[in-house]
C-alpha positions in Angstrom: 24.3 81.6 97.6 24.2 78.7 100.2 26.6 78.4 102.8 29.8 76.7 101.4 29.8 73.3 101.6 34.1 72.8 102.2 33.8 69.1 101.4 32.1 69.8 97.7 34.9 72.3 97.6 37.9 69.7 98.2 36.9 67.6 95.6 37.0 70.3 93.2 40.5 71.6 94.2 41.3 67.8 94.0 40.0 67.9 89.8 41.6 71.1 89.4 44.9 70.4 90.2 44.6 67.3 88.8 42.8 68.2 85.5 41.5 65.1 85.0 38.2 63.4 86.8 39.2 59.9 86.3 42.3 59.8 87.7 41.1 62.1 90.7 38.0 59.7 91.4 40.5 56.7 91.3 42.9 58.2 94.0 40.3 59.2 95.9 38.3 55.9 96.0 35.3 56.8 95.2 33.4 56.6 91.3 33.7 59.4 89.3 29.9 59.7 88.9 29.9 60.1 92.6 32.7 63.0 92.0 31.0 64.4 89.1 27.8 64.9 91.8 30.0 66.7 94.3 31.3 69.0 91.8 28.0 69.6 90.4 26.3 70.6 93.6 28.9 73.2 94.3 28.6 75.2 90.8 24.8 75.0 91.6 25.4 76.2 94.8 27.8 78.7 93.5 25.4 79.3 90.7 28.1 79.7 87.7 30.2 76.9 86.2 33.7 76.1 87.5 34.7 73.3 84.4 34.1 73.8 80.6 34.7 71.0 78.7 37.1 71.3 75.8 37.0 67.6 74.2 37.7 64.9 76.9 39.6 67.6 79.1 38.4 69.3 81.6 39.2 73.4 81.6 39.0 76.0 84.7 36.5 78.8 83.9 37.7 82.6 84.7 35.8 81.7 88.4 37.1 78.3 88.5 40.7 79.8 88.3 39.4 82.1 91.5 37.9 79.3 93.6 41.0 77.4 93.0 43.2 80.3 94.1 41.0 80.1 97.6 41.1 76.2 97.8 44.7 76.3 97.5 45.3 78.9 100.6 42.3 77.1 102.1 43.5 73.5 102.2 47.1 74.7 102.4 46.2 76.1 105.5 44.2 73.1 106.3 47.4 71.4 106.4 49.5 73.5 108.6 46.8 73.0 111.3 46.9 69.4 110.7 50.4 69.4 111.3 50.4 71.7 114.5 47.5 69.8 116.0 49.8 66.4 115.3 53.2 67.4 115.9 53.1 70.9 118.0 55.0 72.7 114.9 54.3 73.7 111.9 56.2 72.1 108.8 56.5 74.0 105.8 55.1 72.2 102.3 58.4 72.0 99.5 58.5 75.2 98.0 57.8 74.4 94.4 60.5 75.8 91.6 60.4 75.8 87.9 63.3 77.0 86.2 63.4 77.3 82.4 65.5 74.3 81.5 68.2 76.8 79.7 69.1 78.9 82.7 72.8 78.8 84.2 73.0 76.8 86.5 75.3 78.8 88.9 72.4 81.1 88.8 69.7 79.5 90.3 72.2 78.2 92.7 72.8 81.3 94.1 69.2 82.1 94.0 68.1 78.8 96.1 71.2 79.3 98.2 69.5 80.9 101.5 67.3 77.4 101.3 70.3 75.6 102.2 71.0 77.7 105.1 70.6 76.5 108.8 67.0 78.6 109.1 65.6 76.2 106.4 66.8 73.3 108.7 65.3 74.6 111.0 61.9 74.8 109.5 62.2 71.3 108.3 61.5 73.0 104.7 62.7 71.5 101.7 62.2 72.7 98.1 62.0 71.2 94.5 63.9 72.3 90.9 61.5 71.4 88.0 62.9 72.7 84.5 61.3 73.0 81.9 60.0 75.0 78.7 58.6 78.7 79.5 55.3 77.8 78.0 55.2 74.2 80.2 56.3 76.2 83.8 53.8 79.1 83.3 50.8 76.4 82.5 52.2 74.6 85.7 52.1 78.1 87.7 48.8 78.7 86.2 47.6 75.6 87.6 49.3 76.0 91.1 51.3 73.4 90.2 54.5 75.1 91.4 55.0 78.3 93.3 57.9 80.6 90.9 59.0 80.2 87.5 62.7 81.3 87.4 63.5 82.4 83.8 65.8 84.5 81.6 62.9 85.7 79.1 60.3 88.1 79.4 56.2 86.7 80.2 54.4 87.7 77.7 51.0 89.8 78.8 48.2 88.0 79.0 44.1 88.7 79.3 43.4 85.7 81.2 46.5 85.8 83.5 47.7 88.4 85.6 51.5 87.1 85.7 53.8 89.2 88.2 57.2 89.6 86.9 60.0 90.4 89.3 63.8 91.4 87.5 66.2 89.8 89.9 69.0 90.4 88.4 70.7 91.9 85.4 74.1 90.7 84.1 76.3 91.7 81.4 77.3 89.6 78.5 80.9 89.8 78.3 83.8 87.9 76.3 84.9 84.8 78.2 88.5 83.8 76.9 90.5 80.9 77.7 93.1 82.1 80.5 96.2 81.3 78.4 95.5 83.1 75.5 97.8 86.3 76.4 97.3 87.6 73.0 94.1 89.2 73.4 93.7 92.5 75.5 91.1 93.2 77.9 89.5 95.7 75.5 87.8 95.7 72.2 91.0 95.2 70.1 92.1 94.6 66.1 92.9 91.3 68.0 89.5 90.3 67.9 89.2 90.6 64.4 88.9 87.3 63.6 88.7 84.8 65.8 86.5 81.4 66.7 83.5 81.8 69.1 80.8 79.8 70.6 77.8 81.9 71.2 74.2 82.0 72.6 71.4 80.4 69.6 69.9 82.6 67.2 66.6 82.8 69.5 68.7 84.3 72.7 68.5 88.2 72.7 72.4 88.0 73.7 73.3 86.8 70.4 71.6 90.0 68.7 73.4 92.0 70.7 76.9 90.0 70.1 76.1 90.2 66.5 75.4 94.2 67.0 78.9 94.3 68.8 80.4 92.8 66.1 78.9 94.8 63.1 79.7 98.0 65.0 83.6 97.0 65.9 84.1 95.1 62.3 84.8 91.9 63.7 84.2 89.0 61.5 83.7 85.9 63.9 83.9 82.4 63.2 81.2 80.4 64.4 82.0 77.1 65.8 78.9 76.6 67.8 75.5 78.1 68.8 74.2 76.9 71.9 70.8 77.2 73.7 71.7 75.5 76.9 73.8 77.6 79.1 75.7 74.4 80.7 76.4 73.3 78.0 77.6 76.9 76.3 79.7 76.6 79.9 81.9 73.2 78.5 81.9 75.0 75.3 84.1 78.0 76.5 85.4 75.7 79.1 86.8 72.9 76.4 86.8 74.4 72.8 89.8 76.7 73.1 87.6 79.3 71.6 86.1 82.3 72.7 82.3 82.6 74.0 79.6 85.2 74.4 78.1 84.8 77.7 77.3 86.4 81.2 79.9 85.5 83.6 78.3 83.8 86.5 77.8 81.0 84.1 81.4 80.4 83.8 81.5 81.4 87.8 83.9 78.4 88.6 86.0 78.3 85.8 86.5 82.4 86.4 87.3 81.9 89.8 90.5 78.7 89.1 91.7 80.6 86.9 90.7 78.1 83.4 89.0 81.4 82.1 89.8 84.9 81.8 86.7 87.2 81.7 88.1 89.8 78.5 85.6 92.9 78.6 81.8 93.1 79.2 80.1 94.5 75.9 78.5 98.0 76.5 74.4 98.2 76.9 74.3 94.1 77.0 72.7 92.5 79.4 71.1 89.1 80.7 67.7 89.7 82.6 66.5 87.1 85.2 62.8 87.1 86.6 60.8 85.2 89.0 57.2 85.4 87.7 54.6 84.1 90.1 50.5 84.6 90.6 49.1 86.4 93.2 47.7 84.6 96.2 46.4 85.2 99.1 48.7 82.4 101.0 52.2 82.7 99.2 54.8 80.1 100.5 56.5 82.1 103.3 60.2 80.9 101.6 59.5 82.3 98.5 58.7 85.7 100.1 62.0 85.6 102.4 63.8 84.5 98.4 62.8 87.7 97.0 63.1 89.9 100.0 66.9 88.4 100.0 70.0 90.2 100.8 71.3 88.5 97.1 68.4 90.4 95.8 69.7 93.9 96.9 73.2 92.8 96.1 72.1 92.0 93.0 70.4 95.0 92.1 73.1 96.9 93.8 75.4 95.5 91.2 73.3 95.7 88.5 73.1 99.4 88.9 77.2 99.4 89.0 77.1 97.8 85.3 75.0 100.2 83.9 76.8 103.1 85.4 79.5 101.7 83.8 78.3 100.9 80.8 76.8 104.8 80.4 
């Protein structure tokens, strides 16, 4: 192979993130024959094809997802020294953040809170919240679009994708009850029997194990509403009057005034939260301090409580 020409490479971490050669040649300035060329010269070089074409779309080969891993710590780094040659310091790129558009929101807060902190100040760093769909944020991490993918459901395994799944945090789904109603204990109770609820949807693994609970302790629960969205699952048990099936820290606030009245945690029940990323060779260093966090040993520190107690 032929010493790497870094310009030929540019232009194709330019079309690879961009996944379309059009749009790339027209914000580069230059025709996209003229791009095509660059691009062309470098798989010769390299001697294998980074593109396949798949229709009109252009598609990373197993290498071209490789070389783009490279580019990106390549040009990222490119950056920095632009940056220190310019201003003397070093300014740190947004850290990028998908979060399945479900999540609680309380949850993410308190994983983004250290970014809020006077240290990220002082960095000048700033980050970005982009929710959407699992499938959407893992095509965006697969295309170094964003940096993490915060979600409650497990990545499936893939062939072409070695996806690193970190648990963050596990946490119980317990009965949230409005504060006022003094008639139900905080244990599983006849009480319960029958009574209205607002629960996860029938695709949340928390409502298999509420409907477990309740098959096991007779209950016969009436329905009201079944809810994907955790914020809005929060009004729900906020404003209904009924009773909801839920983790706690998405009703954090309404716990904490007093609206709600957290009942009982159901034994062996529990939410998992991940932060599934790619491995790089230049990971964002704010990512790295997020899951080396003192929340994260907190959390796991508690986590371990609720299972002791659940045994």
């Amino acid at each position: 192979m032929n010493r790497l020409n870094y310009h030929h490479l540019y232009y194709f971490w330019r079309v690879a993130k961009q996944g379309n050669l059009t749009a790339t040649a027209e914000k580069l300035a230059i025709s996209q024959s003229a791009l095509s060329a660059q691009i062309n010269q470098l798989e010769h070089s390299i001697g294998q094809p980074l593109f396949a074409r798949e229709g009109r779309q252009l598609v990373l080969t197993e290498l071209g997802h490789t070389v783009l891993n490279y580019a990106e710590d390549i040009f990222q780094r490119g950056e920095e020294l632009q940056q220190l040659l310019k201003r003397g310091v070093i300014t740190l790129p947004s850290l990028r953040i998908g979060m399945l558009s479900s999540m609680s929101r309380n949850f993410i807060e308190s994983f983004i809170e250290p970014l809020l902190g006077d240290k990220a100040q002082a960095n000048q760093a700033s980050f970005r919240l982009l929710a959407r769909p699992q499938p959407e944020l893992l095509d965006l991490l697969a295309q170094h679009q964003i940096d993490v993918v915060l979600t409650n459901r497990e990545v499936s395994l893939s062939d072409d994708i070695a996806w690193q799944s970190q648990l963050l945090s596990r946490q119980a789904l317990s009965v949230i009850a409005p504060a006022a109603r003094t008639d139900l204990p905080n244990h599983i109770d006849p009480a319960y029997r029958h009574q209205r609820w607002v629960v996860p949807g029938s695709a949340s693994p928390l409502r298999a194990a509420f409907e477990g609970f309740c098959t096991q302790h007779q209950l016969e629960p009436e329905i009201i509403a079944e809810v994907d969205d955790m914020a809005m699952l929060r009004l729900l048990a906020r404003d209904s009057g009924a009773l909801a099936a839920m983790p706690a820290v998405v009703v954090r606030d309404e716990l904490q005034s007093g609206v709600l009245s957290k009942r009982f945690d159901l034994p062996n029940a529990f939410e998992n939260f991940y932060a599934v990323t790619l491995q790089r060779k230049f990971q964002h260093p704010l990512l790295s301090e997020l899951l080396q966090s003192p929340m994260i040993d907190a959390i796991q520190q508690a986590t371990a409580e609720q299972q002791s107690d659940a045994q």
